[in-house]
C-alpha positions, 0 to 999 in steps of 0.5 A, spaced: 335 577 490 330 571 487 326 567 491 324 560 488 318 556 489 322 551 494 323 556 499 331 557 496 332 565 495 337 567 490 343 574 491 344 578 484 351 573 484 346 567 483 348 565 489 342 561 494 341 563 501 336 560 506 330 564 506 325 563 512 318 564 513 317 566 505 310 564 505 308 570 505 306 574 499 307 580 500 315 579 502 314 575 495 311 582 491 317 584 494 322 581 493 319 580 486 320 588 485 328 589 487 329 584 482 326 587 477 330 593 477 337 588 478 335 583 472 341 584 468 347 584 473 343 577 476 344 575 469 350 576 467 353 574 474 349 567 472 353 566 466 360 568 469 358 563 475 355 557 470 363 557 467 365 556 474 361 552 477 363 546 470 370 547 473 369 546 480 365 540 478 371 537 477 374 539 480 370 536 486 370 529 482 376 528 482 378 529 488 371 525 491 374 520 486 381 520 489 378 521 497 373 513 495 380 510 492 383 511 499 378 509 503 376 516 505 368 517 505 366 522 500 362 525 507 367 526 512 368 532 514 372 538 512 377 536 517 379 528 516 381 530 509 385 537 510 388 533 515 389 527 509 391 532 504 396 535 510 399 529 511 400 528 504 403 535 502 408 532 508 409 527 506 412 529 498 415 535 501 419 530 505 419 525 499 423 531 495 427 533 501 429 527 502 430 526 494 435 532 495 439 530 500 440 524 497 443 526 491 447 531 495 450 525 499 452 521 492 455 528 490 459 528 495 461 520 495 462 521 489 467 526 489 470 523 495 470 517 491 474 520 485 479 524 490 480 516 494 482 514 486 486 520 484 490 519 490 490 511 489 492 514 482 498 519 484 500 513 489 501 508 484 505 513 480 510 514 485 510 507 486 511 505 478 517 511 479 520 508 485 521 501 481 524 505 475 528 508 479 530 502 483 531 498 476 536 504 474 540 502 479 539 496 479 542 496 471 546 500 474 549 495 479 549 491 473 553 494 468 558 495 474 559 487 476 559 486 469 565 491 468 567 487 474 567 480 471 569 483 464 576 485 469 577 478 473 576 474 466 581 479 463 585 478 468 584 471 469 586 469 461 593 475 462 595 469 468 592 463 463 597 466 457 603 467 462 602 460 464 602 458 456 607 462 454 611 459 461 609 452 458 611 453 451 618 456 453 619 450 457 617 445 451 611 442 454 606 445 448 601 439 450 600 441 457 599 449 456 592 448 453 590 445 459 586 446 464 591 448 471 589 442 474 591 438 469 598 442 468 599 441 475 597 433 476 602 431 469 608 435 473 607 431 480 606 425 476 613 427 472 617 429 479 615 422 481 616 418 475 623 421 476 623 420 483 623 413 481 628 413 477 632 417 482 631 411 487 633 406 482 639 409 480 642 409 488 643 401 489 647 402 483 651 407 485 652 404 491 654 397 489 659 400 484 662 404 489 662 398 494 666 393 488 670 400 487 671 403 494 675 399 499 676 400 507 676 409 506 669 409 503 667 406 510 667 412 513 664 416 508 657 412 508 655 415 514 656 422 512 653 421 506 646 417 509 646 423 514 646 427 508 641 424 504 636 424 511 637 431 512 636 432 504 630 427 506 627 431 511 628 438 507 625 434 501 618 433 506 618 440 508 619 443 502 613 439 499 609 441 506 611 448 505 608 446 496 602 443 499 600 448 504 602 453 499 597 449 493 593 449 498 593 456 500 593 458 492 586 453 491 582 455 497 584 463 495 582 461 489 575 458 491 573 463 495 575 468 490 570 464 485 565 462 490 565 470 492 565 471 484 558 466 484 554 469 489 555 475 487 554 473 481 547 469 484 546 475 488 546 480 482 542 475 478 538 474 485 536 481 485 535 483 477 530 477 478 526 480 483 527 486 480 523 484 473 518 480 477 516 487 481 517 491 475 512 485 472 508 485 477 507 493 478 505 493 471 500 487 472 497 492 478 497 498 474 494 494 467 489 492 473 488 498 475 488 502 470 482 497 467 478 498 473 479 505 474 476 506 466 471 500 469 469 506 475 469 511 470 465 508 466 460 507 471 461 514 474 459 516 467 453 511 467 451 513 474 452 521 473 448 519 466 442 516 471 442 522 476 442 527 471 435 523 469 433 523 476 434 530 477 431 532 471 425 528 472 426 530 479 425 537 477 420 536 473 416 533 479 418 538 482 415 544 477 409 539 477 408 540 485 410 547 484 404 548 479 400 543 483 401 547 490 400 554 485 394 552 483 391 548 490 394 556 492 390 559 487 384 554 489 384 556 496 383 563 495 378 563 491 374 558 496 376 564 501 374 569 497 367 565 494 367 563 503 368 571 504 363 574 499 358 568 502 358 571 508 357 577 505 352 576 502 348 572 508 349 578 512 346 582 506 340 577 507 340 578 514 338 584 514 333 583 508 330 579 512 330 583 518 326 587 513 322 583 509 320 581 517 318 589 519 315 588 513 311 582 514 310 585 520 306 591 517 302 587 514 300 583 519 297 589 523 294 591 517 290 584 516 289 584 523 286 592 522 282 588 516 280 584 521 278 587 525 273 593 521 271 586 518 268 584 524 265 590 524 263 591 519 258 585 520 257 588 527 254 594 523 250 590 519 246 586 523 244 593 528 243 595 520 237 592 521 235 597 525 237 603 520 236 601 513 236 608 511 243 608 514 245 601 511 243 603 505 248 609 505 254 605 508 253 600 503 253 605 497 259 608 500 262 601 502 260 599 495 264 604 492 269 604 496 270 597 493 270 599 486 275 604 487 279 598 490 277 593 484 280 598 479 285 600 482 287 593 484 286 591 476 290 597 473 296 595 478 294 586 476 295 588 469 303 590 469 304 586 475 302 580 472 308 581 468 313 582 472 310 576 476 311 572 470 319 575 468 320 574 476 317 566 475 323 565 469 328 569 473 327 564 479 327 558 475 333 560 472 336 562 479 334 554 480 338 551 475 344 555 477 343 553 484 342 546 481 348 547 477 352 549 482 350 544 486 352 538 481 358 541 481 359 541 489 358 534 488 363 533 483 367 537 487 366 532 493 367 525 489 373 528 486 375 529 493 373 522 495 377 520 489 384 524 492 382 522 499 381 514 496 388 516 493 391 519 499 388 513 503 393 509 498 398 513 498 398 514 506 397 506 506 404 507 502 406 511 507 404 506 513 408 501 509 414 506 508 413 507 516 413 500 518 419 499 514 422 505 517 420 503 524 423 496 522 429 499 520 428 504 526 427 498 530 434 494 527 438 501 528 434 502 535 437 496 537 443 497 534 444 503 537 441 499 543 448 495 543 452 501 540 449 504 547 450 498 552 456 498 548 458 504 548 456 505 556 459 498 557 466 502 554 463 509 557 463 505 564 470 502 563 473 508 561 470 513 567 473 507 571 480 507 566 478 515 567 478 515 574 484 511 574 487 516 569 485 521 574 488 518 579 494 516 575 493 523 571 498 526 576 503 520 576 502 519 569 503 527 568 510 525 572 511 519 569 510 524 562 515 528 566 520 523 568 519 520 561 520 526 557 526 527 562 527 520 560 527 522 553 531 528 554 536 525 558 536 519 552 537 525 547 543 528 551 546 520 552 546 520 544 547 526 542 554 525 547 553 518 544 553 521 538 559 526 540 562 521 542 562 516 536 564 522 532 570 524 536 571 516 536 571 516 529 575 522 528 580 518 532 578 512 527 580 516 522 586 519 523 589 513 527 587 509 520 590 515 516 596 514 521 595 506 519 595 508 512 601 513 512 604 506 516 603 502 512 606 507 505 612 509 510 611 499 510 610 499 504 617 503 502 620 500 506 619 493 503 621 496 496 627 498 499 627 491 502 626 488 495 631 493 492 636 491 496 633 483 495 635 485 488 642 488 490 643 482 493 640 477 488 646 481 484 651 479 488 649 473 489 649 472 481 657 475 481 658 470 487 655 464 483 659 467 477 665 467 481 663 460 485 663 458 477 669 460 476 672 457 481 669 451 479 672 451 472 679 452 477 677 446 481 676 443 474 682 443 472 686 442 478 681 435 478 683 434 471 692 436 474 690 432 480 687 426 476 693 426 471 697 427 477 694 421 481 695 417 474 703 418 475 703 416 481 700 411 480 705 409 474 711 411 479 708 406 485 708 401 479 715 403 476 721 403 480 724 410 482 728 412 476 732 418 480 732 423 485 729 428 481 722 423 483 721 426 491 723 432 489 718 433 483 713 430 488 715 435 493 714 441 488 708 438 487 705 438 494 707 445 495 702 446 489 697 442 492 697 445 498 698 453 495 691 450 491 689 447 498 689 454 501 687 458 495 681 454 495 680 454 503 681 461 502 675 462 497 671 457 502 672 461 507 670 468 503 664 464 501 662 462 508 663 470 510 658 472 504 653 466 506 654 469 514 652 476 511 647 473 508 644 469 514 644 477 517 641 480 511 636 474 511 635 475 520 633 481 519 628 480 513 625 475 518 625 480 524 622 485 519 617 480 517 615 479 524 615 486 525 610 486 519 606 481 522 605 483 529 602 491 525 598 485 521 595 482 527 595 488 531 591 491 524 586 485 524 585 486 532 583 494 531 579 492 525 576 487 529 575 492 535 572 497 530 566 491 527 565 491 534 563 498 535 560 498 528 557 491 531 554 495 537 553 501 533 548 497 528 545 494 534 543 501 537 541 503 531 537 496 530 534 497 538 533 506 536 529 503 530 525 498 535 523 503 539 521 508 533 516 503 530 513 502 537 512 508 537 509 509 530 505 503 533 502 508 538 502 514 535 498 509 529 493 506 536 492 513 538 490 515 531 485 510 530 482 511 537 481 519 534 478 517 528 473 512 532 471 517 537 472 523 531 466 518 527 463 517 534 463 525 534 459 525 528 455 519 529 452 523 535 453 531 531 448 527 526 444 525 531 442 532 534 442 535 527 436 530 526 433 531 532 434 538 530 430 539 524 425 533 527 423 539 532 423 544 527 419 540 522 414 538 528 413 546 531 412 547 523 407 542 523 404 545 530 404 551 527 400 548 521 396 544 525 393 551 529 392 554 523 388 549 519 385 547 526 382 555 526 381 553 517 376 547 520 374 552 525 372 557 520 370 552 514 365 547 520 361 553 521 361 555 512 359 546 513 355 547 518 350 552 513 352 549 507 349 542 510 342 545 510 343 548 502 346 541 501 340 538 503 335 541 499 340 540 494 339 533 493 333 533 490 337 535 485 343 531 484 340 526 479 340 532 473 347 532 475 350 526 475 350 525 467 355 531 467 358 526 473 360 520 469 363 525 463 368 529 469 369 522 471 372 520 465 377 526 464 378 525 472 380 518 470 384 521 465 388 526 470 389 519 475 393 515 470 397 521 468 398 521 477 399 513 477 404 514 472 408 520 476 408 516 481 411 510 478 416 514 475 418 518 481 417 510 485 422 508 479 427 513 480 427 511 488 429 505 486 434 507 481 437 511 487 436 506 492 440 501 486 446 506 485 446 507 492 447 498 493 451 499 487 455 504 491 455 500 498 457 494 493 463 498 489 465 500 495 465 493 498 469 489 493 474 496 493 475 493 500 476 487 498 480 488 493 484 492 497 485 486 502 486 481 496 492 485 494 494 486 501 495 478 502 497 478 495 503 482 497 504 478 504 504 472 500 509 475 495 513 477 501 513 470 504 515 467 496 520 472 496 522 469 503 523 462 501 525 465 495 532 468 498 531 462 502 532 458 496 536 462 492 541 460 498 541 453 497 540 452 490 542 454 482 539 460 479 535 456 473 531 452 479 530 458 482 527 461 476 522 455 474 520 456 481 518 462 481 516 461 473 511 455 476 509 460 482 507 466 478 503 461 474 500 458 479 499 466 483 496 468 476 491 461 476 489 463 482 487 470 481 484 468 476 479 463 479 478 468 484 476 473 479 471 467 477 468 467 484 468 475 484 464 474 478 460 469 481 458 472 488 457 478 484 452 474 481 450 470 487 449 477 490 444 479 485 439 474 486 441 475 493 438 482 491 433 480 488 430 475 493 430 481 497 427 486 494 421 480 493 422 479 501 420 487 501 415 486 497 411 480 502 414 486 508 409 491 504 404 486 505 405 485 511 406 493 514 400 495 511 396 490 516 401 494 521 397 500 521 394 500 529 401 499 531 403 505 529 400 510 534 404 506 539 410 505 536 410 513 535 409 515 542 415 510 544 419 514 539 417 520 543 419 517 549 426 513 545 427 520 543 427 523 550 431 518 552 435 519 546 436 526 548 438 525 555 444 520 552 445 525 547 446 530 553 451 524 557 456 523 550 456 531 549 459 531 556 463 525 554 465 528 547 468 534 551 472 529 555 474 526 550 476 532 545 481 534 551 484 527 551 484 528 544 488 534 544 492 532 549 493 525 544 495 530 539 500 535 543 503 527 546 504 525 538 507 532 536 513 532 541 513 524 539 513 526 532 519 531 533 523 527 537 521 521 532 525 526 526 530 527 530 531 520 532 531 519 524 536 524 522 541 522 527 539 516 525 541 517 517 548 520 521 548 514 524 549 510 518 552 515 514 558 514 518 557 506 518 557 506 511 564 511 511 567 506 517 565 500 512 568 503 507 575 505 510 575 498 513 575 494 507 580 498 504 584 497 510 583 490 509 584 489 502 591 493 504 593 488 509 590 483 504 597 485 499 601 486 505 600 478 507 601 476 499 608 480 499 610 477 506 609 470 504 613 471 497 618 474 501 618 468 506 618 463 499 624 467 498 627 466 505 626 460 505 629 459 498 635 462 500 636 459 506 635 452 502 641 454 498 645 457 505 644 449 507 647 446 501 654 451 502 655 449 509 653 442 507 659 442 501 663 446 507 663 440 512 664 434 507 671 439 505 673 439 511 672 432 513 675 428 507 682 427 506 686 432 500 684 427 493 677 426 496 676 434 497 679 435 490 674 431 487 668 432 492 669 440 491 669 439 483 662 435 485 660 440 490 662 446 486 656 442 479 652 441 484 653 448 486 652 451 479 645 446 478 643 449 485 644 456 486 639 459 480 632 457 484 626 457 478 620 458 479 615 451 479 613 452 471 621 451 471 620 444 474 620 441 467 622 434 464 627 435 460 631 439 465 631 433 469 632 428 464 639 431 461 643 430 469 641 421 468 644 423 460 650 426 463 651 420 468 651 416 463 656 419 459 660 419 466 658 411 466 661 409 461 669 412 461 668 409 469 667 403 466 673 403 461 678 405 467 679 400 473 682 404 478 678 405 485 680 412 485 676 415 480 670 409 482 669 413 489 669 420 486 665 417 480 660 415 486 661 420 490 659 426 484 653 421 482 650 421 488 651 429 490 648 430 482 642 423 484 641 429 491 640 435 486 636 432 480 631 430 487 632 437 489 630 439 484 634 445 482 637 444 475 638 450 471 638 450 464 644 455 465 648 449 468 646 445 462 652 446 458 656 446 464 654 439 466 655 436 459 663 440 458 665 437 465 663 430 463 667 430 457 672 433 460 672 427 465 672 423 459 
């Protein structure tokens, strides 16, 4: 221990303490004399000490540095700045904390981001599969309609070919290349250029029957107009029936092709609404696919980034780390240095207590010295009296000093040297104080500096504070309406809760009812369904009876057309036989005419004989067996006609019988779409209420989720209420602890204050080793400032990802919506596309579509402007923000009072917050309950849901079976009216030809015998022109054309004979061959026959 000049005491570490009452000089020779012995241990300690106390100099510069920059005095207490310091550390841990959870969130965001589009992905795959699949049947369907029409045009150029080939047999060449329109007009002006003829023919006939004829053929004029009005009225019903026929033909006809069309639109309809979605698709994925690589490059640029920030992050935080080693490090050395000063203060204690006993010592002794002074000189003034007695004390006291003297010089000399080594010592001692002294300034300019940088930082943090309270404020008052809001609901649902309380029982019944409601509605449809099938068994073997009918029908109509055939035969050897017969009426026409000219030639000549009357005789005996043999064969002839008649009744009672099966087969077919009818609006009724209840089951889940979100909103809250309290008890227990540090460090402050005030003398020597730290604190400051800008710079990078996340996520919602209204808009066009495609042709509809896409990709367009604008817009939005929230930091640093208020309203906000976070728990139980019950509602819902949907798909399976049984029923019926109406062509054909046959009957029956051999060899050519019916491609020119040749053959001998006979047959044949050519009925077989009777005649 050295003790300086100035009253300092300095310990064998070099340490000052405060001495008192070192004035004495005997404590000094003391002390001078144990440091004597200690000189190298105190020496060596100085030079460990001295390189210490360089770096606690600036240390404490740059922290006094810091302490001035934020506004903290380099005076203050040991507290202010532990607690600045404090608040500091605080402050950076939660900035990390922070920071970490931070990215932790953009982690998970982005990986729920990615799971969002791999779903998205997955999506449009299946979609982009489901088209395919689609267009797969789509060309399916259309390569099967195109077989189709390949079938129908074959089939049509078979029938055009037929027509042709009909036509050039007929020698009518020009028409067969024609359309059948065509054909068809030059036929019906052909018939009526010959019905023209015909008419014009008639006044001839009849005139030279009248200048021929005499008073018989009066009688025959009536007969023949009743014949001609009949044959008019057969002529008008005949072309009725023709017209009705075309008519029936054409409108078959049309339909088929209007069928054929709209199959064909339809078709086409479909393949271009197929290749627009297909286009579409492949528009969405191209569209998706670009912003999926635009996302993931993004993605990458964002990971790029984050990875950087962590990085940087780390780095900070190994740079913190470092920072608290070594402020730990600091720390206990200054424990250790507060630790080894109260030692050494004790250990100065007790010296001092014995440099006082000592001192003590002392005074006594000066005090006896005193004393035997005083009476000393009492004793020299009595030795006035005893000279002889003074004089021996003063030998002795003399030599008593002079023992002294020399002892006291012989101790002087080596204690002069000491004194002298002691001296140095003590200025050394000085100087290491005076050093260690400097760099306790340092060290508290240095603080003053980090209590300046922690003002700022905490004026940052005040700023950030304001923007928190004023974001806590916006969320306080938001959540302040989501709590009225939410009390509002809370309100509205005790009372919807009381009354579901109070309905719970009716509900719970009305559940019950309902569920028994659903139960018995299951149990109906499934007896319904039961029902339906023991109905559509019935249907099936009632159709499969149907169908054994109709082949048992059908069988019987091929025999029915093997016995028409039959008869057609028989008719043919009738029609050979009535020939032949025709050919014997000719001859005895010809006998008859030969006979009549004989007559005529006897009327003129007088009788010759008696053999004349006799001949005669013998000749009506001819006339008369001939007579008979013909009634005979009229009589064989009307019998046939009489079995024909029956064959033909019974044909049509057969096609009656057929009719009434059509029509009792059209009634059920009609029954049956009924029920299909009531079956479709059942399953339409079953859909309604399956979508009303996906509809709920949809409210309920969106009700869930809120309230799921609310569960997390609140679980948030309570988990930052948590970590809020766990953070304040730390901070409490942190508190205590350096409240006790202060305790400690005050009562050290309070002794160092003493040594610091006799240390201020020496801080002007120090204070050129100050500005040198400075600068190296200056140095040390900007490597902090350009930390803090990067760990700034790498906020606002996270804080600008996170806006570009928000806004990513805002245009990906936009997006969505855009697509949903696009797809709506596509939905309305397909709409009034169908619409359209109703009431006008393909390529309208087509350039239609083409302008819309056109104008829909347009739009897209200008919308992808105005994206790209606002994005833009929202960038300078961005930036006026950030400028706003540059001028609100400004402005919250003035805010800094409020603080303390508005941090004990946050307590009482958190209270507050707690007891209503108490309330929701209770509310959350009760709505997890209902939500359970929710759930077990739609899990029976959805059950009862699949099974609906499976009886359902059972439903229309059976549907699409009874629509196909129908349709074969119907085309099957379809063939049955076609072959009924050619059997009722064919009926009507033979009841045409069974008219003539009486007609010829009659005017035999009612003429005389010379007028029956004429009228019956007339008939019978007729006959032979009539009977073969051909078909009405038969109906040409040249068969009608050769009966005028033949008439004016037979015109021409007329005219050469005079007598009146053959003009009245003439007449009478001319005007039954006029009624045949305007029935239309020649025969090319009957040609020949014609042309040999004329010559005949002839």
């Amino acid at each position: 221990m050295v003790c300086t000049s100035r009253g300092v005491c300095v310990h064998k570490s070099g340490r000052p303490l405060q001495c008192p009452r070192l004035g004495s000089p005997g404590v000094i020779w003391k002390i001078f004399f144990i440091l004597h012995y200690d000189r190298t241990a105190a020496l060596r300690n100085l030079a460990t000490g001295m390189e210490k106390a360089t770096l606690e100099k600036v240390q404490l510069e740059d922290v006094l540095h810091h302490l001035r920059k934020e506004g903290i005095d380099p005076h203050a207490t040991a507290e202010e700045q532990l607690c600045y310091v404090w608040s500091l550390f605080q402050h950076s841990e939660g900035r990390l904390r922070s920071a970490t959870q931070d990215l932790e969130d953009l982690k998970l965001k982005q990986a729920e981001e990615m799971k969002e589009v791999e779903n998205y992905v997955t999506h449009i795959r299946n979609l982009t599969e489901e088209r395919e699949a689609l267009t797969t049947d789509f060309e399916k369907e259309k390569e099967q309609l195109k077989l189709e029409v390949q079938g129908l045009q074959l089939q049509r150029e078979a029938q055009l070919k037929e027509v042709e080939e009909m036509l050039d047999r007929e020698d009518l060449p020009e028409i067969a290349h024609s359309s059948p329109s065509e054909q068809i007009a030059y036929l019906l002006v052909e018939r009526t250029a010959l019905l023209e003829k015909l008419e014009l023919a008639d006044p001839k006939l009849e005139s030279s029957s009248h200048e021929g004829s005499g008073l018989p053929e009066v009688h025959h004029q009536g007969d023949l107009k009743h014949a001609r009005q009949t044959l008019e009225a057969e002529l008008q019903q005949q072309r009725e029936s023709t017209q009705r026929t075309r008519d029936i033909l054409t409108k078959c006809h049309y339909e088929e092709l209007e069928k054929e069309k709209t199959l064909r639109k339809c078709v086409e309809r479909d393949v271009e609404e197929a290749t627009g979605r297909l286009q579409m698709a492949h528009q969405e994925i191209r569209r998706l696919t670009d912003e999926l690589d635009s996302k993931r490059k993004e993605q990458s640029k964002l990971e790029l980034a984050l990875e950087s920030a962590q990085q940087e992050i780390k780095k900070l935080e190994e740079n913190m780390s470092k920072y608290k080693d070594s402020d730990s490090v600091d720390l206990q050395k200054a424990k250790e240095r507060n630790q080894s000063l109260d030692k050494e203060i004790l250990a100065l204690h007790s010296r001092v207590q014995t440099l006082d006993s000592e001192r003590n010592e002392f005074v006594e002794l000066v005090a006896k010295l005193k004393e035997e002074i005083r009476k000393y000189q009492e004793n020299e003034k009595a030795g006035l009296l005893f000279p002889r007695q003074n004089a021996s004390l003063e030998h002795t006291m003399q030599d008593k000093k002079n023992k002294e003297r020399k002892c006291f010089e012989c101790e002087a000399d080596p204690n002069q040297h000491s004194h002298e080594m002691l001296h140095k010592r003590c200025q050394k001692a000085i100087e290491e104080r005076e050093c260690r002294n400097a760099e306790l300034l340092y060290k508290l300019q240095k603080l003053e500096r980090e209590h300046e940088d922690l003002v700022e930082r905490n004026e940052e943090l005040e700023s950030i504070l304001g923007e928190t309270q004023c974001q806590t404020k916006e969320e306080r008052e938001y959540f302040e309406c989501e709590t009225e809001r939410l009390q509002r609901k809370i309100s509205s649902l005790e009372a919807e809760l009381s009354k579901v309380q109070k309905g719970t029982s009716e509900s719970s019944q009305e559940t019950v009812k309902k569920v028994q409601d659903f139960q018995e509605i299951l149990k109906m449809n499934q007896e319904k369904m039961e029902i339906l099938e023991s109905k559509l068994s019935e249907e099936r073997e009632w159709r499969q009876q149907l169908v054994s009918d109709l082949d048992t029908a059908q069988k019987g109509l091929k025999a029915r057309n093997e016995e028409l055939q039959n008869s057609e035969s028989e008719l043919m050897c009738l029609y050979k036989e009535i020939q032949r017969a025709a050919e014997d009426q000719d001859f005895l026409n010809a006998t008859h005419a030969v006979l009549q000219r004989k007559n005529s030639l006897l009327k003129i000549k007088p009788p010759s004989g008696e053999a004349s009357p006799q001949q005669q005789r013998e000749e009506l005996q001819q006339l008369r067996q001939d007579f008979l043999r013909i009634q005979n064969l009229c009589s064989s002839a009307e019998r046939e006609l009489r079995y024909e008649r029956g064959k033909s009744s019974d044909l049509k009672q057969h096609n009656a019988l057929l009719q009434q099966e059509n029509t009792k087969v059209k009634a059920e077919l009609k029954q049956v779409q009924l029920k299909l009818s009531e079956s479709t609006k059942m399953y339409s009724s079953l859909t309604g209420k399956w979508e009303h209840c996906q509809q709920n089951i949809k409210e309920l889940e969106l009700e869930v989720r809120k309230q799921t979100e609310k569960t997390q909103s609140q679980n948030d809250l309570e988990e930052q209420l948590s970590q809020e309290k766990a953070r304040f008890a730390d901070a409490e227990k942190m508190r205590l602890e350096l409240q006790q540090n202060l305790k400690d460090s005050l009562q050290k402050f309070s002794r160092v204050e003493v040594e610091k005030n006799q240390l201020m003398g020496k801080m002007k020597e120090a204070r050129e080793n100050e500005e040198k730290l400075k600068q190296h604190y200056q140095e040390e400051q900007q490597q902090r400032k350009f930390l803090d800008q990067t760990i700034q710079t790498l906020q606002q990078q996270i804080q600008f990802l996170r806006d570009r996340e928000t806004l990513l996520e805002q245009t990906v919602v936009q997006q969505q919506l855009k697509i949903k209204e696009h797809q709506a808009l596509l939905q309305e066009l397909e709409d009034e596309k169908k619409i359209s495609d109703e009431h006008l042709h393909c390529q309208k509809n087509r350039q239609k579509l083409s302008e819309q896409l056109s104008a829909l990709q347009q739009e897209k367009e200008t919308q992808h402007e105005k994206y790209s604008e606002f994005l833009n817009q929202f960038d300078a939005h961005v930036r006026k923000y950030n400028e706003k929230q540059l001028h609100l930091k400004a402005k919250v640093r003035r805010a800094k009072e409020s603080f303390v208020h508005e941090v004990r309203q946050r307590d009482d906000t958190i209270k507050q917050l707690e007891h209503e976070i108490e309330i929701m728990r209770k509310q959350l139980e009760k709505g997890e309950e209902f939500h359970s019950q929710i759930i077990a509602k739609n899990e029976t819902l959805l059950r009862e849901n699949w099974k609906l949907l499976d009886e359902l798909s059972v439903q229309e399976e059976v549907a699409k079976d009874s629509k196909l049984i129908i349709t074969s029923i119907q085309n099957r019926v379809f063939f049955l009216d076609e072959e009924n109406k050619r059997l009722q062509e064919g009926t009507l054909r033979l009841s045409q030809q069974v008219s003539l046959l009486e007609r010829i009957l009659r005017n035999i029956h009612s003429s005389s015998v010379e007028e029956i051999t004429l009228s019956v060899s007339s008939g019978c050519q007729l006959f032979s022109k009539n009977l073969p019916l051909p078909p009405v491609s038969s109906f040409s020119a040249p068969g009608l054309i050769e009966p005028l040749k033949s008439l004016k053959a037979s015109e021409e001998p007329r005219s050469e004979e005079a007598t009146g006979s053959s003009k009245t047959s003439l007449s009478v044949s001319e005007s039954q061959c006029s009624e045949a050519g305007y029935l239309n009925v020649a025969s090319p077989e009957g040609r020949p026959g014609v042309r040999g009777k004329g010559k005949a005649v002839s």
